[in-house]
C-alpha positions in Angstrom: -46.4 29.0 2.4 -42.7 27.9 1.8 -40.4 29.3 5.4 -37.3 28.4 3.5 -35.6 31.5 3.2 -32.9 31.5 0.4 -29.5 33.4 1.6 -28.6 36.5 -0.9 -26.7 35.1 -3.9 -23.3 36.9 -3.1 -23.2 35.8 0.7 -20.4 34.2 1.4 -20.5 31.1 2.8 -19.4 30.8 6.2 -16.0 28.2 6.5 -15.6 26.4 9.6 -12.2 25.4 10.7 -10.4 22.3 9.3 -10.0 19.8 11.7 -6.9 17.7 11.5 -7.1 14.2 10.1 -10.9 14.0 10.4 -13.5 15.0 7.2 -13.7 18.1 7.4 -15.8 20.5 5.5 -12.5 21.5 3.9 -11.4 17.8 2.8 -14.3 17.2 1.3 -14.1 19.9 -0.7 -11.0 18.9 -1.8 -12.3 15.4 -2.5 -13.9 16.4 -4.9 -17.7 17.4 -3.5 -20.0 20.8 -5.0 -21.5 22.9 -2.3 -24.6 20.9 -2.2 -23.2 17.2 -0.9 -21.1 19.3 2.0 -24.2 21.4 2.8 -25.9 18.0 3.3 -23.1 16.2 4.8 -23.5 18.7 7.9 -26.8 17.2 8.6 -25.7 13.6 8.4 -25.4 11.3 10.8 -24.4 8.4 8.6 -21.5 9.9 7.6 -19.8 12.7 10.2 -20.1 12.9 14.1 -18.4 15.1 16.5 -16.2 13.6 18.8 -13.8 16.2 20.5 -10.5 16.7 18.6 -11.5 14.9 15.5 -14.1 14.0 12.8 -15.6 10.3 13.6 -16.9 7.8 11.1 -17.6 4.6 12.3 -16.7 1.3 9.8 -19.8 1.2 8.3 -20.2 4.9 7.5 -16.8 4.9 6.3 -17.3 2.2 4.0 -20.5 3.9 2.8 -18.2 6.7 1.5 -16.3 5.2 -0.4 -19.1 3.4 -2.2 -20.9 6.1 -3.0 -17.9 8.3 -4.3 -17.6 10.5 -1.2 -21.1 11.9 -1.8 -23.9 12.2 1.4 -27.8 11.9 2.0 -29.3 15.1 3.7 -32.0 15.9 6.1 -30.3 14.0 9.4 -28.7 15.1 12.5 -25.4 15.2 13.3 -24.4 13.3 15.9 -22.0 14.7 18.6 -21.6 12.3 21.3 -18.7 9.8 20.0 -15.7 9.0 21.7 -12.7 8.6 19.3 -10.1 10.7 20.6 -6.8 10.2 19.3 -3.7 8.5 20.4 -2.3 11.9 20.5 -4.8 12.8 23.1 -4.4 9.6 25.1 -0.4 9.8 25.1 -0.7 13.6 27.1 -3.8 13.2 28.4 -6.3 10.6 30.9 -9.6 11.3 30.3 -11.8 10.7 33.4 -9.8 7.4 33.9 -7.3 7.0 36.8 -4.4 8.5 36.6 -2.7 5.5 36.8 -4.8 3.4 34.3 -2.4 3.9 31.5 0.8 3.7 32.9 -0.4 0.4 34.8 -2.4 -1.5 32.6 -0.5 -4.2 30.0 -1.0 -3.9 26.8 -0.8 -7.8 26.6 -3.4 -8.6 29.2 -6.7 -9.5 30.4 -7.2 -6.3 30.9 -7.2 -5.6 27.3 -7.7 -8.7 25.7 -5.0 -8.4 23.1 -3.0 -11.3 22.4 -1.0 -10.5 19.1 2.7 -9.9 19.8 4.5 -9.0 16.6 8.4 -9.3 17.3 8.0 -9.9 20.8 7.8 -6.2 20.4 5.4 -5.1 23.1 6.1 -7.6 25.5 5.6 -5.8 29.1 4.7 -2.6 27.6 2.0 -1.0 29.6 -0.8 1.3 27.6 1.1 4.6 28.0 4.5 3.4 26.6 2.2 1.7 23.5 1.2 5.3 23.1 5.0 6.7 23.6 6.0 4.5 20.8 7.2 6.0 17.3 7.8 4.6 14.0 5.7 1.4 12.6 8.0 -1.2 12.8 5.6 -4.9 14.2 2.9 -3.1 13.6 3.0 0.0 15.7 1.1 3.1 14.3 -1.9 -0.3 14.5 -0.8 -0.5 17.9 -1.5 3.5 18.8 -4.9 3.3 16.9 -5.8 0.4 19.1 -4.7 2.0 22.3 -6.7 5.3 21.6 -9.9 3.5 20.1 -9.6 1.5 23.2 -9.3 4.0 25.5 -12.0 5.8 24.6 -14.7 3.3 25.1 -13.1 2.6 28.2 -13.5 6.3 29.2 -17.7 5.6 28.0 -17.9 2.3 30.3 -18.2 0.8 26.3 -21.2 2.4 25.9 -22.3 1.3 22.3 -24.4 4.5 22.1 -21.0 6.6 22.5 -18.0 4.5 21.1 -16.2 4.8 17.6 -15.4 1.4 18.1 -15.9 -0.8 21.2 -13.7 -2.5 23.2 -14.5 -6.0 21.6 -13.6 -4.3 17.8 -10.5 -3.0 19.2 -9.6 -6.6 20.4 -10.9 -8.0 16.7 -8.7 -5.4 15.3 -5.3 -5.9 17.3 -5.2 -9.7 17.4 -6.4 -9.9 14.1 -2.8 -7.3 12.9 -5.7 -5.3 11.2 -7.4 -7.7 9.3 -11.2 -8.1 10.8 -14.8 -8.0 10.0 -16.1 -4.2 10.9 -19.8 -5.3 10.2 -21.4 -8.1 8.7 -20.4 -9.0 5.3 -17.0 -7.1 5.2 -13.4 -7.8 5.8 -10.9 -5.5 5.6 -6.5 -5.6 5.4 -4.5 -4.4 7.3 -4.1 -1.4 4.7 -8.0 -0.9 5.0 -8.0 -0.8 8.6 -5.1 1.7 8.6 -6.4 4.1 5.8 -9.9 4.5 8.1 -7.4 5.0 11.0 -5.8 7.6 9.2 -8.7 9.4 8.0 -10.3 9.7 11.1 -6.9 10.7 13.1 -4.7 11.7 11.1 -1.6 10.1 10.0 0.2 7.8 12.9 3.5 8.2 12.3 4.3 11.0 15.3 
């Protein structure tokens, strides 16, 4: 006997609210995609996970995107445990980190691990006045990115289970001014790196 039970014809289909900067079910849409690939994009886990404010794809999944043309493989789970909160977030917000951490920690550091110091720009700058900065002059809408992606698998004790990107990607990233290997057999630019950015938080220029 076949459970499936077909909805009536004329239903409408139920939207779900865009989420800003992420893929939503709206952008997709608009990228192009027939009601089948977003029905089965909401039950994949290689392509869309949950992560609070925004719609996570890690590297690989992103990458798997855009080689197949923005279309998605059904019958898998979405998964809704992430961290990639953005640097929007992280400027007004802590997380279950000290209140302090932000406004304490270097950006050049130890602490962080990040080395690269475009312009002698963010010499002395602590994490919060990172976030705080505006425009993208020496690399700073990178610099946000880092800060949040950062953040957030600090706020996960870098639990590879949970993170967007972990702690040692975000070093890879920053000292490498964008240009790193996100898995094995891939490099991207600085342009790659900020595109993915983008289209998991949105655009960085606040």
């Amino acid at each position: 006997m076949n459970d499936k039970i077909t909805p009536p014809i004329n239903a409408p289909e139920p939207t779900a609210p865009a989420k800003a900067g992420g893929l939503s079910r709206r952008n997709l849409v608009r990228a192009g995609l027939t009601a089948a690939p977003v029905l089965a994009a909401m039950h994949s886990n290689t392509v869309l996970a949950g992560g609070g404010d925004h719609s996570c794809v890690r590297p690989s999944s992103f990458s798997s995107l855009i080689r197949a043309n923005m279309t998605v493989s059904s019958g898998r789970n979405i998964r809704s445990d992430y961290q990639c909160k953005s640097h929007g977030y992280w400027k007004n917000n802590n997380g279950n980190l000290t209140k302090d951490y932000k406004t304490k920690t270097k950006f050049l550091s130890s602490a962080t691990g990040f080395t690269a110091n475009p312009g002698s720009a963010f010499t002395d700058k602590t994490l919060q006045q990172v976030l705080d900065m505006g425009g993208n002059a020496n690399t700073t809408a990178l610099a946000r990115h880092v800060v949040a992606a950062f953040l957030s698998a600090k706020s996960v004790s870098n639990n590879p289970d949970s993170v967007l990107l972990s702690v040692a990607q975000c070093q890879a990233i920053w000292n490498g001014q964008g240009n790193w290997s996100p898995f094995a057999g891939t490099n991207w630019t600085l342009t790659d790196t900020l595109a993915y950015f983008n289209k998991v938080f949105g655009p960085a220029f606040l």
